[in-house]
C-alpha atoms as an extended CHARMM CRD file, in Angstrom:
* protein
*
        78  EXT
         1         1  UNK       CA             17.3320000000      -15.8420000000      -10.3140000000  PROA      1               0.0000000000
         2         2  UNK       CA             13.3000000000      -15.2150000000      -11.1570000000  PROA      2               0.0000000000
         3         3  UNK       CA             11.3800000000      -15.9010000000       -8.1970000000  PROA      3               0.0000000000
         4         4  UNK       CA              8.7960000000      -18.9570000000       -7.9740000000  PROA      4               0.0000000000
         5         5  UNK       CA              5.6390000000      -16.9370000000       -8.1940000000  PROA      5               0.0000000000
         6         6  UNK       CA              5.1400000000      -14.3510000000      -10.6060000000  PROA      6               0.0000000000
         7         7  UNK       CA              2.6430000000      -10.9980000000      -10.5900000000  PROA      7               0.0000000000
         8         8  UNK       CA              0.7350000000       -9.9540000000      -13.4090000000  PROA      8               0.0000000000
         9         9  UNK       CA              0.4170000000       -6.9550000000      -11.3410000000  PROA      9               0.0000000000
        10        10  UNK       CA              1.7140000000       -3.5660000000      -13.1080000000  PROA      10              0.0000000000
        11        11  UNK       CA              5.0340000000       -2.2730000000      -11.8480000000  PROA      11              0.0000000000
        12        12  UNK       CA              4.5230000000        0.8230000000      -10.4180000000  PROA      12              0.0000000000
        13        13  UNK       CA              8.5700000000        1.8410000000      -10.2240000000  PROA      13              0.0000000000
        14        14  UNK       CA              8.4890000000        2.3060000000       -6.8730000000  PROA      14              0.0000000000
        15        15  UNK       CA             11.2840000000        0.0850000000       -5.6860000000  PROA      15              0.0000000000
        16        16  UNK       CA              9.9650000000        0.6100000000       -1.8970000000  PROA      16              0.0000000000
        17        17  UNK       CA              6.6880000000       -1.0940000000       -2.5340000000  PROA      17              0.0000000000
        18        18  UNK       CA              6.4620000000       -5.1010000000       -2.8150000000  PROA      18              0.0000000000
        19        19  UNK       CA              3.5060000000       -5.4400000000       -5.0760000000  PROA      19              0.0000000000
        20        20  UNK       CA              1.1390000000       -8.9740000000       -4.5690000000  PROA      20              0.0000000000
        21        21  UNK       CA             -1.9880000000      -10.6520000000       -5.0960000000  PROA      21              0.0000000000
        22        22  UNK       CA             -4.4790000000      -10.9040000000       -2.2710000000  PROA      22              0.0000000000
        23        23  UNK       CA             -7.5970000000      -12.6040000000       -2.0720000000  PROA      23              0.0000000000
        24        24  UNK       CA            -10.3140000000      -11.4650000000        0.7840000000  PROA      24              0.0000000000
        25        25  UNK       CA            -13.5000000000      -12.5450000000        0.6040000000  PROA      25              0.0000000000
        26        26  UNK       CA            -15.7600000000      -10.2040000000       -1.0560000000  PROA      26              0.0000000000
        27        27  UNK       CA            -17.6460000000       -9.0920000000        2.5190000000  PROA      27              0.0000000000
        28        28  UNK       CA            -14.3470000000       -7.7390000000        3.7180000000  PROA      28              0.0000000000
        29        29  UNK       CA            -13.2680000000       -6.0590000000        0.6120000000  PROA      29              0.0000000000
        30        30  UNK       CA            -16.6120000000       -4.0100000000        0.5830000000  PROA      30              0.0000000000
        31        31  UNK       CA            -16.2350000000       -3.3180000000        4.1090000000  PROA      31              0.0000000000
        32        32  UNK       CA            -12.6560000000       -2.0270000000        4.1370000000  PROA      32              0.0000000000
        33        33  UNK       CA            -13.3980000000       -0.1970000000        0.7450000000  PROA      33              0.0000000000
        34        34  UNK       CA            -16.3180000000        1.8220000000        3.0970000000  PROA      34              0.0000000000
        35        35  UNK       CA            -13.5490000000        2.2630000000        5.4860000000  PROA      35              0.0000000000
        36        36  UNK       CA            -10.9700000000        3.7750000000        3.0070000000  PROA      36              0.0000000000
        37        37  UNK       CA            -13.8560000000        6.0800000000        1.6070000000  PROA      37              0.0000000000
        38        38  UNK       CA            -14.6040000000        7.4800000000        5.1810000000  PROA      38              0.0000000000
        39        39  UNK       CA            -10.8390000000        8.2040000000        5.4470000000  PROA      39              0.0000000000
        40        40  UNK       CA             -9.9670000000        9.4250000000        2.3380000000  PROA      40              0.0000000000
        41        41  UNK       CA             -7.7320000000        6.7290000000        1.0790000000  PROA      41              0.0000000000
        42        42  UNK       CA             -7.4030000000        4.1050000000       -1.5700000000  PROA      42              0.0000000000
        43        43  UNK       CA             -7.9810000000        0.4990000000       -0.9630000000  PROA      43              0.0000000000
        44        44  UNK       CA             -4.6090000000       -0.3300000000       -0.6620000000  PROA      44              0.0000000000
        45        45  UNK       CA             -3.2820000000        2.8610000000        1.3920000000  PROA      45              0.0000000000
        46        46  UNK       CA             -6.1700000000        1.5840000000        3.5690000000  PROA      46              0.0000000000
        47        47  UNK       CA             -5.0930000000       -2.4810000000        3.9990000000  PROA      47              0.0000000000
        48        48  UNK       CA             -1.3690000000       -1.0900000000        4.5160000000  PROA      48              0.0000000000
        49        49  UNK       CA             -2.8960000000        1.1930000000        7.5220000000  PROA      49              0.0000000000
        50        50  UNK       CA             -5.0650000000       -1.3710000000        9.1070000000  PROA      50              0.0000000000
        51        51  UNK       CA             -1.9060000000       -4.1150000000        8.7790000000  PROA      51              0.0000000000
        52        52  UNK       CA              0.1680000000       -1.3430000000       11.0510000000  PROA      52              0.0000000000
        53        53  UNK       CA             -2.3260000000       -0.6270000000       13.0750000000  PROA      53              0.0000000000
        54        54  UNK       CA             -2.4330000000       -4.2480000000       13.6780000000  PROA      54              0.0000000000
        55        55  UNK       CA              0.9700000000       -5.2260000000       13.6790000000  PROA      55              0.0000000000
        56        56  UNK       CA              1.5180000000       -2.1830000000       16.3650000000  PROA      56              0.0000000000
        57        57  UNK       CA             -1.3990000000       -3.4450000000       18.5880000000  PROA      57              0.0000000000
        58        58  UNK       CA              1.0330000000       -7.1380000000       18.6480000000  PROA      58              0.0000000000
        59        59  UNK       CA              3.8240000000       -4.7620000000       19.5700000000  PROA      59              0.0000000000
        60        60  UNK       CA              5.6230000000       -5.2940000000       15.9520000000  PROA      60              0.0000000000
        61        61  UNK       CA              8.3160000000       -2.3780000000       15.9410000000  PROA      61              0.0000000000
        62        62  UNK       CA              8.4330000000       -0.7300000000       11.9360000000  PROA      62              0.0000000000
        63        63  UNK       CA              9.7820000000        1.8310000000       10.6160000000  PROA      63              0.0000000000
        64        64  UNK       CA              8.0430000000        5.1420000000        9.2780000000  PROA      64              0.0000000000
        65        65  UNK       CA              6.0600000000        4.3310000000        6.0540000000  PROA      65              0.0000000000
        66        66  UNK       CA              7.9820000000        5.9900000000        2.8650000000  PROA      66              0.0000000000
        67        67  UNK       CA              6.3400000000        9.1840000000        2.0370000000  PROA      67              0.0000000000
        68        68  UNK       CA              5.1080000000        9.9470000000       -1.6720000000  PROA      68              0.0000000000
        69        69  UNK       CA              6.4140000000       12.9800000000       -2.8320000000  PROA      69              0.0000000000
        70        70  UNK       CA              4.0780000000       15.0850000000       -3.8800000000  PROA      70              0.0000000000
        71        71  UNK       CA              3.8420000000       18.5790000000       -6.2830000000  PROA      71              0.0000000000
        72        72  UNK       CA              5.0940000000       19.0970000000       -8.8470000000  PROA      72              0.0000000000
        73        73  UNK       CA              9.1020000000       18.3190000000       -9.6700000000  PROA      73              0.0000000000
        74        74  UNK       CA             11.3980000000       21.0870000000       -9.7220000000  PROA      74              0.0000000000
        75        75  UNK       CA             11.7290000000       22.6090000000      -13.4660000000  PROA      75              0.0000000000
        76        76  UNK       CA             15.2230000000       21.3750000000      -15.2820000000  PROA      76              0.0000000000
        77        77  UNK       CA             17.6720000000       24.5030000000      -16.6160000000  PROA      77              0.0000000000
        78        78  UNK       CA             17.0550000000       27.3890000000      -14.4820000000  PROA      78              0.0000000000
């Protein structure tokens, strides 16, 4: 069954990532994309960050983030 609210967002293919629109006001999108420069992140690496940070302040138990894998894949046939 198709969900009630659709995303015209892209699928990425990364099953472990829920993808969603969010509006912020415009203030607080500047200010956290200052934030993500000073740390070296995307926008969105940044928000998820700053919503664990906050969740772990309230004492909200997760588990580890899912890593990307990075380099380059192992060559096929050798």
């Amino acid at each position: 069954m198709q969900g009630r609210f659709t995303s015209n967002m892209p699928d990425t293919g990364n099953p472990t990532k829920k993808a969603f629109p969010l509006r912020i006001d415009p203030a607080l999108h500047a200010a956290i994309e200052r934030s993500a420069a000073t740390d070296l992140r995307s926008v969105n690496a940044q928000v998820e960050c700053l919503l664990r940070e906050a969740l772990a302040r309230r004492g909200v138990k997760l588990a580890d983030p899912v890593r990307a894998k990075r380099g380059r894949p192992p060559k096929e046939g050798n």
